[in-house]
C-alpha positions in Angstrom: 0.0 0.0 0.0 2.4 2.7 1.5 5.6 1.0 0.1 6.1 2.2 -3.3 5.4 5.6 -2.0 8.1 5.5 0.5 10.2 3.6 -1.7 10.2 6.5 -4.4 10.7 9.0 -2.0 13.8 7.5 -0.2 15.3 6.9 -3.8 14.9 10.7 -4.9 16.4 11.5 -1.2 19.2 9.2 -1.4 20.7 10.2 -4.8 24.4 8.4 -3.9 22.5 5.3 -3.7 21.4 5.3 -7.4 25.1 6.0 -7.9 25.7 2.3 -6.6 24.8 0.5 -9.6 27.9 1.4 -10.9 29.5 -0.5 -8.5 30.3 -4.4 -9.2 28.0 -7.0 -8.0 29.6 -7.5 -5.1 30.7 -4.1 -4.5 27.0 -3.6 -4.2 25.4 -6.0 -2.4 28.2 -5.3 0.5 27.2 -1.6 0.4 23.5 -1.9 -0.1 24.1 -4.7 3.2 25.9 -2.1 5.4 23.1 0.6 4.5 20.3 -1.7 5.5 21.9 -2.8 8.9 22.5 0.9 9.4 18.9 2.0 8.3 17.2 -0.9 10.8 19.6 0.4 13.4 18.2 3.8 13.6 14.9 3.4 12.4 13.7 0.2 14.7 16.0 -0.1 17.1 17.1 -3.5 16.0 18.7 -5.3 13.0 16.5 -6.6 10.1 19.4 -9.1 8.9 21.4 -10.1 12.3 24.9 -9.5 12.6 27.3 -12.5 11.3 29.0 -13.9 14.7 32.9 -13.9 13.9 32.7 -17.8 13.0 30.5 -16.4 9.6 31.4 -13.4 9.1 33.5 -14.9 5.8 30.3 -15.7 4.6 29.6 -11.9 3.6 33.2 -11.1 2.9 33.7 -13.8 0.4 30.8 -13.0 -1.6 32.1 -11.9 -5.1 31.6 -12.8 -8.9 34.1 -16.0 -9.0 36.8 -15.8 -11.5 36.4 -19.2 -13.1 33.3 -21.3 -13.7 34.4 -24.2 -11.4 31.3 -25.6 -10.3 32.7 -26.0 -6.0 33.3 -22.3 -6.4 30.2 -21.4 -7.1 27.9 -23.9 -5.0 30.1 -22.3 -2.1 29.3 -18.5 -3.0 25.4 -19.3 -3.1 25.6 -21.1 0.6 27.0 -18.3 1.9 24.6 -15.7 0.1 22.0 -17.9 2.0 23.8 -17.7 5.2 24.0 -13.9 4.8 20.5 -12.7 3.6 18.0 -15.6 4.9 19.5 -17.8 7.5 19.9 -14.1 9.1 16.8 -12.9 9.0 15.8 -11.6 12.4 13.1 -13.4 13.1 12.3 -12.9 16.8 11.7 -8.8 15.8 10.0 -9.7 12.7 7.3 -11.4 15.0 6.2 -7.7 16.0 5.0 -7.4 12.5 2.5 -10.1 12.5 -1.1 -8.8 13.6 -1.7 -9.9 16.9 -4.9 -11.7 16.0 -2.8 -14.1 14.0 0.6 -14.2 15.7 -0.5 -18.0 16.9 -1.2 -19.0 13.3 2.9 -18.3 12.4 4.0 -18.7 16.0 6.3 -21.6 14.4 6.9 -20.7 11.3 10.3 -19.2 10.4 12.9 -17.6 7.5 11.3 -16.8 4.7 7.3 -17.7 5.8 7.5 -15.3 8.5 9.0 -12.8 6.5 6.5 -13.2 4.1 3.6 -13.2 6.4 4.9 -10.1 7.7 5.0 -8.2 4.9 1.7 -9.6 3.2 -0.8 -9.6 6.1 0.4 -5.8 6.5 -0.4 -5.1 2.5 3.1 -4.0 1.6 3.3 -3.9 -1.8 6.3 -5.5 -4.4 7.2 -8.0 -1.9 6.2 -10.8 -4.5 9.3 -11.0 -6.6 12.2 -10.3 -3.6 10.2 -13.3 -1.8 10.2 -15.6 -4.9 13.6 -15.0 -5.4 14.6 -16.0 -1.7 12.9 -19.2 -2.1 14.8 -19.8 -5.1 17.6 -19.0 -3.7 17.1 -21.0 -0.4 15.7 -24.3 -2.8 19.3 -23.7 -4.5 21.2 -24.1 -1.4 19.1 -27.1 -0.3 19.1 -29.2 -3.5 23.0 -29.0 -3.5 25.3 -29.4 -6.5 24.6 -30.8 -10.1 26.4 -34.3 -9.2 24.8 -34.6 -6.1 21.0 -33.9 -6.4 20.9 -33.4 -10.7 17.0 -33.3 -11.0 15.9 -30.5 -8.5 19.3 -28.5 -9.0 19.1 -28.6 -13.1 15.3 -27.7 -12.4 16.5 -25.0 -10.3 19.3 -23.8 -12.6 17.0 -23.4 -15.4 14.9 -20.5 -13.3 18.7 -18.9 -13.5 19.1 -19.6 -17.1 21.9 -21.7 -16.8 22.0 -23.0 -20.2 22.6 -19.6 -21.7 25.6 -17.9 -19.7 28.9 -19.1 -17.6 28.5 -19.4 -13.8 30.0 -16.6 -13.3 27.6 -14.6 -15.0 25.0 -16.6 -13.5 26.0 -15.6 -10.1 26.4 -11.6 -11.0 22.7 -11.8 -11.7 22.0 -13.6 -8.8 24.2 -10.8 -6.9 21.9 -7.9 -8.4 18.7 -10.0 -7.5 20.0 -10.0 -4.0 20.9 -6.6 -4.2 17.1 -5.5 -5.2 16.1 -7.5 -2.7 18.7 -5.4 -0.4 17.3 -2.4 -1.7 13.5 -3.1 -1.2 14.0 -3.9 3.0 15.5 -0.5 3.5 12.7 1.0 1.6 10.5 -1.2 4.5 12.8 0.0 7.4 12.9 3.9 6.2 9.1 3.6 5.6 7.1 5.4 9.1 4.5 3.0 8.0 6.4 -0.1 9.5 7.1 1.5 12.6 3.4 2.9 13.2 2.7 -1.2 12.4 5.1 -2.2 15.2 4.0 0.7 17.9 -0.1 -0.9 16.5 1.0 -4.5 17.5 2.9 -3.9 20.4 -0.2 -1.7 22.0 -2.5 -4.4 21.5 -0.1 -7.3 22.4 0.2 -5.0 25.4 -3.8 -4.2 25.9 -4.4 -8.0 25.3 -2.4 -8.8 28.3 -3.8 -6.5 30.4 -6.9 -8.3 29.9 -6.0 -11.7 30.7 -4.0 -11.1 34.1 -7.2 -8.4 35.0 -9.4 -11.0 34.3 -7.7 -13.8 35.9 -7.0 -11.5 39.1 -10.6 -10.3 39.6 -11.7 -14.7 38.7 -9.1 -15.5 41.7 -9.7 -12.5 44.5 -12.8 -12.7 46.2 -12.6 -8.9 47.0 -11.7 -8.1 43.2 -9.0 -6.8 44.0 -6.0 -6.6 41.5 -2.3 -6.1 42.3 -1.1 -3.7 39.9 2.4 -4.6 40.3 2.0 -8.7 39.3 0.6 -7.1 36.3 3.1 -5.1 35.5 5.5 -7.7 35.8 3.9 -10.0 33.4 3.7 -7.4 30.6 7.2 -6.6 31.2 8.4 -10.7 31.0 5.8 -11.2 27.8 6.6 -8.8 25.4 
């Protein structure tokens, strides 16, 4: 609804950002990934794609166009692009996006189904392709390599257009996709929309609370009294 408002606006703002896509792939998907963990930062107070522990954090830094086509090279590149846009998706924040009426619907759902809920039972608009893409991406990862799993990878590698370019051009496009993908969440984080949606579900996670523990201290005090403190505690520990 709001998206491709706030999308347009935040590109005419941030001129320097068109400038990226002069960079090289890699060049960026690193920038456009530094921007978005700034952006979530200082716009929600938390990080949309959580920081790679140290263990990982080769995960992001090797991500580049290869410079052959070996086939181990490349299977490599797209387990960590995995690792670095999906396997960190933040999901314990990303929970304050879903309604509160339906947060025990997706209560164990995860990665890219949350994210998805989140953004589609809000109305965001253009999430579509960038979630398409992730599951892809994510089927790519799980089917492993041509020799291993041939029939689900070839199937996978035709969406990619295998047939028709070397892996490393393969993976360039795969780098831009990402990089769209990159560029549509900080249009979501600089949005006010998805914080006015967060304050929304946290007030009536809140108010919902407040309810129960009332009603269960008035059902167990025979003088209906309630202690305002217990109360207070139990929103505190449950949200």
């Amino acid at each position: 609804m709001g998206i491709n408002r706030d999308k347009k606006r935040f590109s005419q703002v941030q001129t320097p950002q068109n400038m990226l896509r002069n960079l090289k792939p890699e060049h960026l998907f690193k920038q456009l990934y530094n921007d978005l963990q700034k952006a979530s930062q200082a716009q929600l107070g938390w990080q949309w794609l959580l920081p790679l522990c140290s263990a990982d954090a080769h995960h992001l830094q090797s991500l580049q166009v290869p410079a052959t086509d070996e086939q181990g090279d490349f299977d490599d590149l797209v387990v960590s692009l995995v690792m670095v846009l999906i396997d960190s998706l933040n999901e314990e924040s990303l929970r304050t996006l879903i309604p509160c009426g339906k947060r025990e619907a997706f209560k164990n759902k995860n990665s890219i189904t949350l994210l998805e809920a989140a953004l589609y039972l809000n109305g965001f608009e253009g999430a579509d392709v960038h979630i398409a893409f992730l599951r892809k991406l994510q089927s790519f990862r799980a089917s492993g390599s041509k020799y291993q799993k041939g029939r689900n990878y070839l199937n996978i590698a035709k969406h990619f257009d295998f047939e028709n370019q070397d892996l490393r051009d393969v993976f360039a496009n795969i780098l831009n996709s990402a990089s769209d993908t990159l560029d549509y969440f900080i249009a979501l984080v600089n949005s006010a929309r998805i914080r006015e949606i967060i304050k929304k579900n946290h007030r009536e996670a809140a108010d919902a609370i407040l309810r129960e523990m009332i009603g269960m201290a008035e059902s167990n005090r025979t003088d209906g009294s309630v202690n305002h403190d217990d109360v207070i505690y139990e929103l505190e520990t449950k949200l």
